[in-house]
N, C-alpha and C positions, 0 to 999 in steps of 0.2 A: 223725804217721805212726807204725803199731804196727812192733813188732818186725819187721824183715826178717830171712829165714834166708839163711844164706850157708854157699858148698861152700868150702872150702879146699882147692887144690891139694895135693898133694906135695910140690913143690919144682919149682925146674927154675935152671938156668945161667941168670945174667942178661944181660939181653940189652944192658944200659946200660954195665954195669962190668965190667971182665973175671973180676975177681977176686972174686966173690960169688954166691951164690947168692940165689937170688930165691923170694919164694913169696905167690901170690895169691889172693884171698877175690872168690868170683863171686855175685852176686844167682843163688837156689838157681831151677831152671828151672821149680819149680812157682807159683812169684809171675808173676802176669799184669801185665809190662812195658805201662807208656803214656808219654806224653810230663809230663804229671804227674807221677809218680811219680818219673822221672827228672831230671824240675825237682827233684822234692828230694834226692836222692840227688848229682848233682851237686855241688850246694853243700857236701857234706861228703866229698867228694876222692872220689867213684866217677866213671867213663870207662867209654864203652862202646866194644866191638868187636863190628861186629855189631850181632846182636840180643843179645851177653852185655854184663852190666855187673859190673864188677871196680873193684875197687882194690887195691893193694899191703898184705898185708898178711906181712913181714918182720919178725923179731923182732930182728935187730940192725939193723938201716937203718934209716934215715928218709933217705935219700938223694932218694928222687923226692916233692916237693911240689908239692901241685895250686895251680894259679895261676887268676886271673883279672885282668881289667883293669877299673876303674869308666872306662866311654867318655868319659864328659862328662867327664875329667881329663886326661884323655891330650896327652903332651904331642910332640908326632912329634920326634927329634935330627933333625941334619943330615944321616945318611943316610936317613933314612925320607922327609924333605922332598925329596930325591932323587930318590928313589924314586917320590913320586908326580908329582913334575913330570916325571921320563921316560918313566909312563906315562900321561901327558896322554889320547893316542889310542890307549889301549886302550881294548877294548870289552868288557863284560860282559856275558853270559847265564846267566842260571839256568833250569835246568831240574831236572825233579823227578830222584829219585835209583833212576833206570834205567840199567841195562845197553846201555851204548854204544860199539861196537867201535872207537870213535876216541877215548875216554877211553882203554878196557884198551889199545891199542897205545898211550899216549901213558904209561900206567902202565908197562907193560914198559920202555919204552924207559927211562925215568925211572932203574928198580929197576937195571938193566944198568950206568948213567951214573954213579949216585952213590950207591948201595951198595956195602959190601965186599969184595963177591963177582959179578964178574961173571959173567954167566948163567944166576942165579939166578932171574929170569924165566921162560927157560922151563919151570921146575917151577908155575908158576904159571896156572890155567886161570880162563877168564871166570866159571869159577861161584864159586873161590878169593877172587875180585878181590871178586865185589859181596856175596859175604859178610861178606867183612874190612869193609867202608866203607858199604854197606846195611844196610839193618833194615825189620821188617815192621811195628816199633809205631811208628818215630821220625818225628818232622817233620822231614825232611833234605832239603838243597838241593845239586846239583853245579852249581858254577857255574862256568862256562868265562873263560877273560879270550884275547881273540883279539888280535894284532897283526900287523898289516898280511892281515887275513881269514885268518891262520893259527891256527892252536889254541896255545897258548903254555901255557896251564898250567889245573890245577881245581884250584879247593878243595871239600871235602868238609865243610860246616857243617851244625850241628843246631840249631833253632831251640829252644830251653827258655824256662821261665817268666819268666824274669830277664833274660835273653840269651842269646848265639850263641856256642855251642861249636865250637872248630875241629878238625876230626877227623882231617882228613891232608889234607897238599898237596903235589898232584908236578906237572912241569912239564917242557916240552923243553929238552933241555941249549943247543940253540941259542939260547934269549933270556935265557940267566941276565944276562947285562949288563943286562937287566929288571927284577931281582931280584923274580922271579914269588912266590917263597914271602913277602916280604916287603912286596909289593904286596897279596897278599891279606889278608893278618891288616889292613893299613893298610885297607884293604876293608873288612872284615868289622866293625874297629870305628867307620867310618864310617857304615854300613847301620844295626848297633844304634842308633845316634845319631837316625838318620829313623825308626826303629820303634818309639823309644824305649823301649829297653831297656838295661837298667844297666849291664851287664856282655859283656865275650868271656872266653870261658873258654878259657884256652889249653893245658889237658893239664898235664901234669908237668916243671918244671922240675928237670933233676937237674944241680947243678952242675959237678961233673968227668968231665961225660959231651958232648962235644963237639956232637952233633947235637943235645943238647936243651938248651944252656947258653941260646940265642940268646934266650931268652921274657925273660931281663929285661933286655934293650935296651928291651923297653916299656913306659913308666914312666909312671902312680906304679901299680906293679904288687904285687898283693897274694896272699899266699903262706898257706896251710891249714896251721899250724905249732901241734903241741900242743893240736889243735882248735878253735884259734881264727883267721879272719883276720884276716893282718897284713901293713903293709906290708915288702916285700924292695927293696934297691936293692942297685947294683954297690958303692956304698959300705960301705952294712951285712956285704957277704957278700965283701970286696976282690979284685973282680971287675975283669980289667983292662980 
């Protein structure tokens, strides 16, 4: 792969830790994004939003490390085995990654429920929604998990070279005793397993940052640290 050019942000408040600032390096808008290019990119801690692909680049942090899981290791604890046996009868559909006014109401409601700031939804418009979590290059799937013929939750996956990036997942607050966000990733890395493909890529794990701590409950999970991967566990990093 030749050189990529990359825009560096400004700066901006981070949105993980309260007390730091943040500051990001975007793939520059004149490189023509494919699903290619983004298979490799991936592998070396870039995430996209959208159609932008980013990664953190902070000169004193190293707080957010991109993760992924090798499938064929994985080993589910006692809550994940859980988790899939209570949802024995859920149903899964995938459908392609279109604008679907019972996904964005099931997004609002989501952002309202368990974000910091309620009502911060209604700033947020259908065209907002499948910008954030659509793309025009990407192979992306939304896939719905229904229970009891209800909509319960989507996950947002991208299928890449290697394996299946998990891009965001929101769900109704009524089935969290589902544990929908934890059903899916449980999902997503059983699907790479049938498609065979190596890997789920699970975004960044930032350790003292509560909403993104949860990535190494899945284990044997491996962590983009100093360039290289490696494996991370609760041990290594005295994770309680």
């Amino acid at each position: 792969m030749s050189s990529i050019p990359i825009w560096l942000d400004s700066g901006h408040a981070c949105g993980y830790l309260d007390d730091r600032l943040a500051r990001s390096g975007f793939v520059h808008p004149s490189v023509e994004m494919d699903t290619a290019l983004y298979s490799q990119l991936i592998v070396q801690g870039f995430r996209r939003s959208g159609d932008h692909v980013y990664k953190p680049y902070c000169e004193t942090c190293q707080a957010c490390v991109p993760t992924r899981l090798p499938v064929s290791s994985f080993l589910p604890d006692r809550k994940q085995k859980r988790c899939i046996k209570r949802n024995a009868q859920t149903r899964i559909v995938v459908k392609d990654a279109d604008l679907d006014p019972r996904h964005f109401q099931l997004y609002q409601r989501y952002l309202n429920a368990r974000h910091d700031k309620p009502g911060e939804d209604t700033k947020t418009t259908p065209d907002d929604y499948i910008k954030f979590l659509g793309s025009s290059w990407c192979d992306t799937m939304f896939v719905e998990f229904l229970i009891g013929g209800q909509l319960a939750g989507v996950a947002v996956v991208d299928v890449v070279t290697d394996g299946l990036s998990a891009v965001y997942t929101f769900f109704d607050p009524d089935f969290a005793d589902y544990s929908p966000g934890v059903y899916a990733v449980c999902w997503q890395i059983e699907t790479a397993k049938q498609l065979g493909l190596e890997y789920v890529y699970l975004g960044y794990w930032i350790k003292d940052c509560r909403k993104m701590r949860y990535k190494i409950d899945y284990q044997p999970l491996s962590g983009l640290i100093d360039g290289q991967w490696q494996a991370i566990s609760k041990q290594t990093f005295n994770e309680d």
